[in-house]
C-alpha positions as a Markdown table, in Angstrom:
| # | Residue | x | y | z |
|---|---|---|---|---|
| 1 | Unk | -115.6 | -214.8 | -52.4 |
| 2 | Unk | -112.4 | -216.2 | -51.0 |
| 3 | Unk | -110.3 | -213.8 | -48.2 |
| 4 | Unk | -106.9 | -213.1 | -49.6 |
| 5 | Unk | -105.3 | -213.1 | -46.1 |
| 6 | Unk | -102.2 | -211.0 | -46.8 |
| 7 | Unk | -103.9 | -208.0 | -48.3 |
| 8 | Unk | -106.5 | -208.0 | -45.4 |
| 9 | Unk | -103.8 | -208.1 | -42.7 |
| 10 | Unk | -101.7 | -205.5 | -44.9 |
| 11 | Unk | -104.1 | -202.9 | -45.0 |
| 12 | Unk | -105.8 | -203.6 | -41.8 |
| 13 | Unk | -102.4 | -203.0 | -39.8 |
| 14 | Unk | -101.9 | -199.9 | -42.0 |
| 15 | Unk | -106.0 | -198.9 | -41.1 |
| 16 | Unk | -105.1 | -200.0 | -37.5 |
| 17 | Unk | -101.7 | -197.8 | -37.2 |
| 18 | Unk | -103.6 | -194.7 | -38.8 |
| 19 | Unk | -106.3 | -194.6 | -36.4 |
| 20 | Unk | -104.7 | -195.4 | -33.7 |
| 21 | Unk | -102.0 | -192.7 | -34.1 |
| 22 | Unk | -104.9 | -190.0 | -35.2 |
| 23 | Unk | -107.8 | -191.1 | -33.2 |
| 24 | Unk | -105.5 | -191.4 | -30.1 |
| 25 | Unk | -104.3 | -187.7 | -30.8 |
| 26 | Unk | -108.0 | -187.1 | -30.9 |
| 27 | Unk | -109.0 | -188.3 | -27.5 |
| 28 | Unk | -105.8 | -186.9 | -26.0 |
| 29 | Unk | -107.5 | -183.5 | -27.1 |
| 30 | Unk | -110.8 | -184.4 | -25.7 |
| 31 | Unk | -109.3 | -185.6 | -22.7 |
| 32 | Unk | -107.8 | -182.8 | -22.1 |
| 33 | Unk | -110.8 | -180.2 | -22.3 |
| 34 | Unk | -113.1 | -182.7 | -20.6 |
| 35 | Unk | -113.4 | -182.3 | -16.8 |
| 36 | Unk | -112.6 | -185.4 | -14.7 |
| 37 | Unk | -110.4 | -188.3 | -14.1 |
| 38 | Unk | -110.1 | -190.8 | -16.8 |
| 39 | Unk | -108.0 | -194.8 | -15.6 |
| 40 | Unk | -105.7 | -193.3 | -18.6 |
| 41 | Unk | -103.9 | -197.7 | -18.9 |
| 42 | Unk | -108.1 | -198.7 | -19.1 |
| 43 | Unk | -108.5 | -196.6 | -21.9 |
| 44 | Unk | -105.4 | -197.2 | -23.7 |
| 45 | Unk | -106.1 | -201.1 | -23.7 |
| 46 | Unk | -109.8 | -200.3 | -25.1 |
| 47 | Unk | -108.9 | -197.9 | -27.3 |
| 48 | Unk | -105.9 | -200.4 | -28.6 |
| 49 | Unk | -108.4 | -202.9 | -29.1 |
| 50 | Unk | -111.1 | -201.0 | -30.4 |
| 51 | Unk | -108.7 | -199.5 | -33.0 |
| 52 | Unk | -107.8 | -203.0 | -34.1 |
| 53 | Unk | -110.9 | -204.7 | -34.3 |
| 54 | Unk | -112.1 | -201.4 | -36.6 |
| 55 | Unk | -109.2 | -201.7 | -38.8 |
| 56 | Unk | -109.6 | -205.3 | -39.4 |
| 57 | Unk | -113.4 | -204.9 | -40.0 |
| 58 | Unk | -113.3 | -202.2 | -42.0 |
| 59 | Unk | -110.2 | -203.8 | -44.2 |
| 60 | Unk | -112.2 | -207.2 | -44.7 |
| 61 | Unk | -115.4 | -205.2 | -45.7 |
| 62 | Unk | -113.6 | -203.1 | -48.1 |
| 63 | Unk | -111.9 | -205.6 | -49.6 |
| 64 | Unk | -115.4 | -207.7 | -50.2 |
| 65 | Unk | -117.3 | -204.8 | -51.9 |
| 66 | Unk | -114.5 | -203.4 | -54.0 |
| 67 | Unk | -114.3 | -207.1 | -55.3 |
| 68 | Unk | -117.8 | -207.3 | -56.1 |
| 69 | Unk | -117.9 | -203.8 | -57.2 |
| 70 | Unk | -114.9 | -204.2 | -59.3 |
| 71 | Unk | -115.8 | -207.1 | -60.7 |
| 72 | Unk | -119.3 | -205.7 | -61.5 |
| 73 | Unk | -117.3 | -202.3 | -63.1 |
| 74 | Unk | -114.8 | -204.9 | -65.6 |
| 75 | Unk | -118.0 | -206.4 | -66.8 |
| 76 | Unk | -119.5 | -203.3 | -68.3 |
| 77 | Unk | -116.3 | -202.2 | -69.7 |
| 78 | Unk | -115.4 | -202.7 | -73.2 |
| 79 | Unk | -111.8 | -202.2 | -73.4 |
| 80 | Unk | -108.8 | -202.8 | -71.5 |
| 81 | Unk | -108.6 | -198.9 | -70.7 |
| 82 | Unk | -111.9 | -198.8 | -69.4 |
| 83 | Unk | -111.4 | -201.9 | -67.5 |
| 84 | Unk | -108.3 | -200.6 | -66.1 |
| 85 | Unk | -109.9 | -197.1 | -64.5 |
| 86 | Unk | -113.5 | -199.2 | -64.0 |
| 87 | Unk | -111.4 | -201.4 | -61.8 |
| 88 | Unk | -109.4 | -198.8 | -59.5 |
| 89 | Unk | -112.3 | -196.7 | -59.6 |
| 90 | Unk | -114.5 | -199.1 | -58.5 |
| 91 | Unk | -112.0 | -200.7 | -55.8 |
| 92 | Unk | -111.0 | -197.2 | -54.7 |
| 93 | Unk | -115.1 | -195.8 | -53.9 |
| 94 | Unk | -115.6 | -199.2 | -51.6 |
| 95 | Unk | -111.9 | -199.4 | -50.2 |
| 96 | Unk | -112.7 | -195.2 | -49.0 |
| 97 | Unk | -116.1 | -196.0 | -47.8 |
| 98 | Unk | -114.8 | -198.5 | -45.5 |
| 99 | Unk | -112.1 | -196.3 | -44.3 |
| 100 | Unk | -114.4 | -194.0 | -43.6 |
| 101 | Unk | -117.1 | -196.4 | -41.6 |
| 102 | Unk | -113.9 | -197.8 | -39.9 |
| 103 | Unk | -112.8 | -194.3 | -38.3 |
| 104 | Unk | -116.5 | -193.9 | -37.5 |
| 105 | Unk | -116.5 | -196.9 | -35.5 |
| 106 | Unk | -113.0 | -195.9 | -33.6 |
| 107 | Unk | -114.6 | -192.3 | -32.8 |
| 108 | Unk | -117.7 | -194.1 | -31.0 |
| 109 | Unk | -116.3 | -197.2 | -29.8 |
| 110 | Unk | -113.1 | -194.4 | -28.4 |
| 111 | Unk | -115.8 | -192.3 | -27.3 |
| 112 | Unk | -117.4 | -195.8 | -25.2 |
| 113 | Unk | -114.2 | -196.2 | -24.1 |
| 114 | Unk | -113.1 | -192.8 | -22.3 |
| 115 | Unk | -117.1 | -193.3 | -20.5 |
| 116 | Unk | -115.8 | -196.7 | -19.7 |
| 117 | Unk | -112.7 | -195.7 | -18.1 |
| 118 | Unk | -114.1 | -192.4 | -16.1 |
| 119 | Unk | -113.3 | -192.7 | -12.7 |
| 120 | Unk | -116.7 | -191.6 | -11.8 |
| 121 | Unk | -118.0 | -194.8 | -13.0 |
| 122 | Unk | -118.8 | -197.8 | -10.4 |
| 123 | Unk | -118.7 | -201.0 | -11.7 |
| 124 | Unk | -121.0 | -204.1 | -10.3 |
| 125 | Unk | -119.5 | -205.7 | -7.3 |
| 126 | Unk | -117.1 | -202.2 | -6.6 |
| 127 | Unk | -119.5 | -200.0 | -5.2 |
| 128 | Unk | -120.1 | -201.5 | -1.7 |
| 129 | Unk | -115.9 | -201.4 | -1.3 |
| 130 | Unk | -116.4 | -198.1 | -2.3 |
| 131 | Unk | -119.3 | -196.7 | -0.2 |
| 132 | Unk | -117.3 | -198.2 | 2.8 |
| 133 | Unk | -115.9 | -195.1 | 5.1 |
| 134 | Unk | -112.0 | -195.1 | 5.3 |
| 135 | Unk | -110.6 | -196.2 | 8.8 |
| 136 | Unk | -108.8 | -193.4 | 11.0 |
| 137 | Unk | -105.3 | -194.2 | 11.5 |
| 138 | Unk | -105.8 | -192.5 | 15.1 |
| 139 | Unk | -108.8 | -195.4 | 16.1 |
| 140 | Unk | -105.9 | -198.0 | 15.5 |
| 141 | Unk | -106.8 | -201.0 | 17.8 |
| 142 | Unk | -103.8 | -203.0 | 17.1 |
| 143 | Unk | -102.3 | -204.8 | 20.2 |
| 144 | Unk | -99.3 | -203.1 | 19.9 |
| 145 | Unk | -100.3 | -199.8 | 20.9 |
């Protein structure tokens, strides 16, 4: 099974441009009903990279069962009709599965993401900076006073 390169970077970019437009539309709406601050350029850059490494994933895997399945469906059939619909058919059942796992993945890696990217979250090494009490501006020691 060799990787035809062009086909898998063709339809992973069209994968990658679909869930990103629709699965971005998504988390704006979830974003917007849930309570709390999300780092909204954090969760962009995940979600961007999420969406592509779904795409591309789901793309490659498609295309490696719909040849084996296709392949499998053009040796059973007996004419060139049968092998014609056996083909797409086939192809078309793998290539939709995929799809399908592919927007699964970007739902939960886009759902790992917007945890990621709460504001509520403290990452290691951040929360003694953060448990640190503010200075008042009125203590100021400065020699200048």
């Amino acid at each position: 099974m060799t990787v035809d390169w062009t086909y898998l970077l063709l339809l992973g970019g069209l994968w990658f441009l679909f869930y990103w437009i629709f699965g971005g539309a998504f988390f704006a709406l979830v974003s917007v009903f849930r309570l709390g601050r999300l780092k909204k350029l954090r969760f962009s850059c995940l979600f961007s990279l999420f969406s592509l490494a779904s795409a591309l994933a789901a793309a490659w895997m498609g295309m490696r069962y719909a040849e084996v399945s296709s392949s499998e469906c053009l040796n059973i059939s007996r004419t060139n009709v049968e092998g014609f619909v056996g083909f797409f058919g086939c192809s078309l059942v793998a290539l939709t599965l995929a799809f399908l796992g592919g927007a699964t993945a970007v739902i939960l890696l886009g759902a790992l993401a917007m945890r990621l990217s709460s504001s509520r979250l403290i990452l290691p090494g951040r929360e003694q900076r953060m448990s640190q009490p503010k200075p008042d501006p009125s203590e100021d020691r400065s020699p200048l006073s």
